[in-house]
C-alpha positions in Angstrom: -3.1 -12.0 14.5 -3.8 -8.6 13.3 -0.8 -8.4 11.2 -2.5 -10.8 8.6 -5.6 -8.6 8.1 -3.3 -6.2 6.4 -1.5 -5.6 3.4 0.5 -3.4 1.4 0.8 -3.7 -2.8 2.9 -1.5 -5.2 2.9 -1.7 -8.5 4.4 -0.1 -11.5 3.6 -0.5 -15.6 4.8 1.2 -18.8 2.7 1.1 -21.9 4.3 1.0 -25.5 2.0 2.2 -28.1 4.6 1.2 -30.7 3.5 3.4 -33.6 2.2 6.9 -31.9 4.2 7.6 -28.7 2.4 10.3 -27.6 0.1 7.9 -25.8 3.1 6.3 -24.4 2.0 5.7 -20.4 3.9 5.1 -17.0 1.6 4.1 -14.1 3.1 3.1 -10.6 0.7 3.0 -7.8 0.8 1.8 -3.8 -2.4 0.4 -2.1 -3.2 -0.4 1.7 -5.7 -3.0 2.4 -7.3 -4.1 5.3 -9.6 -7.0 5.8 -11.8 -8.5 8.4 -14.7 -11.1 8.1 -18.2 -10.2 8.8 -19.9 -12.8 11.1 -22.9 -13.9 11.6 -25.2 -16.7 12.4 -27.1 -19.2 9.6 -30.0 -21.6 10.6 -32.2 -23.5 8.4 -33.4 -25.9 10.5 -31.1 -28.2 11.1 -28.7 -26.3 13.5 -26.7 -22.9 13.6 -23.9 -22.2 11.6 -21.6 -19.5 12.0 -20.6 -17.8 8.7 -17.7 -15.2 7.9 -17.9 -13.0 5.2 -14.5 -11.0 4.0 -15.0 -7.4 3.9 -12.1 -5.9 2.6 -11.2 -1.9 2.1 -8.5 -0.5 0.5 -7.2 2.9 0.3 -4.0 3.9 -2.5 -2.8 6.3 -5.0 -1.5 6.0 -8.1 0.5 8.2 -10.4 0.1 8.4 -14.6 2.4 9.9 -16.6 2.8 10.7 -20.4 6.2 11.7 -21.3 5.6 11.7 -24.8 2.7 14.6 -25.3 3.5 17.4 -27.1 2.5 20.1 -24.7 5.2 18.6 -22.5 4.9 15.8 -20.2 1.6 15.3 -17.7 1.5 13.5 -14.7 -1.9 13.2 -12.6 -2.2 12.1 -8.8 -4.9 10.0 -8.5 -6.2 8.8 -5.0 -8.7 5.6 -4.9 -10.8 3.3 -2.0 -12.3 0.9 -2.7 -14.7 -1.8 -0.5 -15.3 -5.5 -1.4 -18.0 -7.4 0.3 -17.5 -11.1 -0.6 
């Protein structure tokens, strides 16, 4: 079923530094992922084997923000992929 090869994560974190809280850090983030296996066929002699390798590709973004920095708060947009074989 096709809806099994996919996925959807979010995530969201806030980091304490507990005695400078200018480095204090929200992240949230959202990631797609899609996998599928890679087939092919394995023989060493003593017959053919099919084997299926995951390959897996994501695609997200996530946000980071510093509330505390004294130039006033910054927030960056970062996009990611990413591709796992194995």
């Amino acid at each position: 079923s096709p809806s099994t090869r996919w996925e959807m994560q979010a995530s969201g974190s806030y980091e304490l530094t507990r005695g400078f809280h200018v480095y204090d850090m929200i992240q949230n983030s959202f990631t797609v992922s899609y996998v599928r296996p890679l087939e092919r066929n394995f023989n060493e002699g003593t017959g053919a084997v099919r084997l299926k390798y995951p390959i897996r590709l994501a695609a997200g973004v996530r946000t980071q923000s510093f509330p505390n920095f004294t130039q006033g708060s910054s927030r960056k947009l970062v996009p990611f992929f990413s591709l796992t074989i194995f």
